[in-house]
C-alpha positions in Angstrom: -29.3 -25.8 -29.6 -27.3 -25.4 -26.5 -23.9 -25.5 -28.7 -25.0 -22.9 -31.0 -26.3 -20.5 -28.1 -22.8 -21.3 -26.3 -21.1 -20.1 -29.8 -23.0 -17.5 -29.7 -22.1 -15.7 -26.6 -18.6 -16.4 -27.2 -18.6 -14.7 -30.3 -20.4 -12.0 -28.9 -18.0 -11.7 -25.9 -15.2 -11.8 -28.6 -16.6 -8.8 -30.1 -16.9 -6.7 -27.3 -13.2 -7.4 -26.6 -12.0 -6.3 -29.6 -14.5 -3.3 -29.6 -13.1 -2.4 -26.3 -9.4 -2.7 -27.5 -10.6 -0.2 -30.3 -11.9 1.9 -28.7 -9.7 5.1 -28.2 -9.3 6.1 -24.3 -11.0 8.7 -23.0 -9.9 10.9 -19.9 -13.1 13.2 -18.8 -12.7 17.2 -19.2 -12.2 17.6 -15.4 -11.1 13.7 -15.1 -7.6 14.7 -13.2 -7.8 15.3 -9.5 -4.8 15.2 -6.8 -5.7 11.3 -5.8 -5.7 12.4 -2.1 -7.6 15.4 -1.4 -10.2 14.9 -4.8 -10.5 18.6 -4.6 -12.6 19.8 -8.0 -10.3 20.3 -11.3 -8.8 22.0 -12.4 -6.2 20.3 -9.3 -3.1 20.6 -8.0 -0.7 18.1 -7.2 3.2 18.7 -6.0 5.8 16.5 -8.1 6.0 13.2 -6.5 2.6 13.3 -5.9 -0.2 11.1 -7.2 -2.9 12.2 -9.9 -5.8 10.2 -10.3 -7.3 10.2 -14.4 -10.5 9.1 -14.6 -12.6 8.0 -17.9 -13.5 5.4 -20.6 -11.5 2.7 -21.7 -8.1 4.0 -20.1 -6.2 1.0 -18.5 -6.4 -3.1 -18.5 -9.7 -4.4 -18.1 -8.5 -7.1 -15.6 -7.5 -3.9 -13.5 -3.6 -3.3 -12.2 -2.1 -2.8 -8.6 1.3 -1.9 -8.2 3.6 -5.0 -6.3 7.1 -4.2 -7.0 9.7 -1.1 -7.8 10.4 1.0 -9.7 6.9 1.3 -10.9 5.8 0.7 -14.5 5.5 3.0 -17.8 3.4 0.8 -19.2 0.8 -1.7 -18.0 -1.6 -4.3 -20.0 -2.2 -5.2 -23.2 -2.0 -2.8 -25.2 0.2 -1.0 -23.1 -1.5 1.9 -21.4 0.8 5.0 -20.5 0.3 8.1 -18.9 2.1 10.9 -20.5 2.9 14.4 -18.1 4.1 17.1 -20.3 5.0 14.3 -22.9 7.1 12.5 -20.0 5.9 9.2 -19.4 4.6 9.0 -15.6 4.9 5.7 -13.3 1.7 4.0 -12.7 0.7 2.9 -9.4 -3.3 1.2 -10.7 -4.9 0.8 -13.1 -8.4 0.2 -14.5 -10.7 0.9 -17.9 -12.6 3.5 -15.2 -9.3 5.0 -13.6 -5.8 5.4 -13.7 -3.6 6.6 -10.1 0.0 7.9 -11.7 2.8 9.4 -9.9 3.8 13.0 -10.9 7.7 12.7 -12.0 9.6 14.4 -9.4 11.4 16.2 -12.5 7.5 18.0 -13.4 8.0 21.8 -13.0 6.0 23.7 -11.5 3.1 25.6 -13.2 0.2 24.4 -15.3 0.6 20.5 -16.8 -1.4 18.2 -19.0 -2.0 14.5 -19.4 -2.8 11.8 -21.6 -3.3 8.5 -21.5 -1.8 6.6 -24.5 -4.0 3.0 -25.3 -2.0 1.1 -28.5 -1.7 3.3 -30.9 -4.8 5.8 -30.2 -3.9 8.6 -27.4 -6.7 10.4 -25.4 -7.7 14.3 -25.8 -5.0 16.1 -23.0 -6.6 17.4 -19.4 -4.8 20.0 -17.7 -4.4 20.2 -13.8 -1.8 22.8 -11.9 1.7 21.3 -10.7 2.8 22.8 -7.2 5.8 22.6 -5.2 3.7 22.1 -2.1 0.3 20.5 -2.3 -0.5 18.6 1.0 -3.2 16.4 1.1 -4.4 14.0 3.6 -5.6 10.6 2.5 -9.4 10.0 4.0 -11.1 6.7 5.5 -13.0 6.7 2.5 -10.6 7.4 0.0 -12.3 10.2 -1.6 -10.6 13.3 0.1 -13.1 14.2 3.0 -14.7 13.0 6.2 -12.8 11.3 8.8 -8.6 10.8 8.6 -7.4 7.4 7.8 -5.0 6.3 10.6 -6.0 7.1 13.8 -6.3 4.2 16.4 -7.5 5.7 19.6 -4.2 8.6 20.5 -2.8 6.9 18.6 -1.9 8.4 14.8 0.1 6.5 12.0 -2.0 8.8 8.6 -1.1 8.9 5.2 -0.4 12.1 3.4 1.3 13.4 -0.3 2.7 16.6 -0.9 5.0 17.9 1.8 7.3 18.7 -0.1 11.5 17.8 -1.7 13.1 15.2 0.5 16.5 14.7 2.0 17.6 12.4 0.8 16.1 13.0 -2.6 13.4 10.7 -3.9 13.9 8.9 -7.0 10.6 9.0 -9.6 9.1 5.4 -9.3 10.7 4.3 -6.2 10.0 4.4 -2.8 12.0 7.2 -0.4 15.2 5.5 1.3 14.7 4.6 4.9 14.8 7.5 7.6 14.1 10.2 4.6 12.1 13.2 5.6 10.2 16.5 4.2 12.6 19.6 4.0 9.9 22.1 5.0 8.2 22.4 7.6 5.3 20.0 8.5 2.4 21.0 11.4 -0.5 19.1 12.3 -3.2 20.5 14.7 -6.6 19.0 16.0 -9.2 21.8 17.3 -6.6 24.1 16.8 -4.4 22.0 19.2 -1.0 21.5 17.8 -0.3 17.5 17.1 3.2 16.6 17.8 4.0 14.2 15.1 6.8 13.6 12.7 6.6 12.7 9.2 8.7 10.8 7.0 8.9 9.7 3.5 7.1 6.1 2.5 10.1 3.5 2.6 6.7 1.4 0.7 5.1 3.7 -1.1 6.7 6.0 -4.4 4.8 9.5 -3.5 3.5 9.4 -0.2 4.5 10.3 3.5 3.8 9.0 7.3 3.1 11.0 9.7 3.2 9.4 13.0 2.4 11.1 16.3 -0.1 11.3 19.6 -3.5 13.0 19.7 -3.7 15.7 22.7 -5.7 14.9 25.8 -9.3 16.4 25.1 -9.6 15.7 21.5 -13.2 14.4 20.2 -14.5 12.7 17.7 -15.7 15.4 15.0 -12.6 17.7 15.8 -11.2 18.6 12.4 -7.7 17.4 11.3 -5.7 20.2 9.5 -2.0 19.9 8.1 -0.2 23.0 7.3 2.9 23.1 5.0 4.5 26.5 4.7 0.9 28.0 4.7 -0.4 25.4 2.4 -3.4 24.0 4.0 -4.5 20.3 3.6 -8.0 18.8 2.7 -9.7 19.4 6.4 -11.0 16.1 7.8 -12.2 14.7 11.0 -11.5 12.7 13.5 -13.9 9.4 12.8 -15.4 7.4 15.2 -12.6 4.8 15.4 -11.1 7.3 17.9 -14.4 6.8 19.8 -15.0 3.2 19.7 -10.6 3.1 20.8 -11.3 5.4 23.6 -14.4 3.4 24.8 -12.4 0.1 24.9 -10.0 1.8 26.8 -12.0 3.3 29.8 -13.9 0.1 29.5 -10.5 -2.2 30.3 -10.1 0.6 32.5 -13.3 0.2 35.1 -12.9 -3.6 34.4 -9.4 -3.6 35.8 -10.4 -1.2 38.5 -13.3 -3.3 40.1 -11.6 -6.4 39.3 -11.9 -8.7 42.7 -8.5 -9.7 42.5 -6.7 -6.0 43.7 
């Protein structure tokens, strides 16, 4: 009895497999977003940067993460693709809920579509709005709002898309050469204070930028975060409590070394 139930869930595991492989892939009506700022469809993204399909059924089922360079076309069995204005776009993950591609650098600018190609069987398009600038600002929680990813204290190392054509220029697929920074302009201010910081390209990741800098003295926990790119605002965020909890360590270490008996 235990043999035949065994069979039986195999077979029935079998099944869904193949149904699943099938199945055509489905991207939803509003299922493209700019993967950083998750602002509603219909999105914008600038070339370079990374879109973010969501669905049914669209990539590998044991998932995909990007490990090496350039990145892929194609990724699982049956090869999933992503396909931007019928120009196949690298993939950075993958899963059957969600697909992260990079927008070739070549994508003009205006309205776009996707698809995502399973096999043989190619999902309904989904349009979203290419831009030369879109800057967005990637969040602690990775879904485009609340508190910055990045800050330590002062300290600020965040992660952003969108700034903009790069000297030298980036390659689609590859990460930017070492030292490469944003042609336009890049301002970051907290409360209104202006940050100084300077971003660069990602000599790690195809797509995205660093921008590394200080915090002002005065600066709270709450403040809002805004980057501006030739008048293009970013997703606002906050400052999270991290900057808190670094500050508190601080003065702590501070009094500690203060009252210490040994001065």
């Amino acid at each position: 009895m235990k043999m035949l139930l065994k069979r039986f869930w195999l077979m029935a595991a079998a099944a869904t497999a193949a149904a699943q492989v099938n199945l055509p892939p489905v991207v939803g009506p509003r299922g493209a977003v700019n993967e950083f700022s998750r602002l509603p469809a219909p999105s914008a993204v600038s070339p370079g940067g990374h879109l973010r399909l969501t669905g049914l059924n669209l990539g590998p089922g044991g998932g995909f993460q990007a490990a090496s360079y350039p990145l892929p076309l194609e990724v699982g069995s049956p090869p999933t693709q992503v396909l931007i204005n019928n120009r196949p776009a690298p993939i950075l993950t993958a899963s059957p809920e969600a697909i992260v591609c990079q927008v070739p650098w070549e994508t003009p600018a205006g309205a776009a579509v996707a698809v995502v190609r399973r096999g043989e069987q190619t999902s309904r398009l989904v349009r979203f709005n290419v831009r030369p600038i879109v800057p967005a600002l990637r969040s602690e929680s990775q879904n485009g709002f609340g508190a910055v990813a990045g800050i330590s204290g002062s300290a600020l190392h965040a992660a952003a898309t969108g700034l903009g054509m790069t000297e030298p220029r980036p390659s689609t697929g590859m990460p930017a050469v070492e030292g490469a920074k944003p042609l336009p302009p890049v301002q970051l201010f907290a409360d209104g204070v202006p940050v100084e910081a300077e971003a660069a390209a990602s000599a790690e990741i195809p797509g995205e930028y660093v921008l590394k800098g200080a915090l002002p003295d005065g600066i709270e926990p709450g403040d809002m975060v805004q980057l501006v790119v030739q008048a293009n605002l970013a997703n606002p965020l906050a400052l999270g409590a991290s900057r808190r909890r670094s500050e508190e360590r601080r003065v702590g270490k501070e009094c500690r070394s203060r009252w210490s008996p040994y001065h």
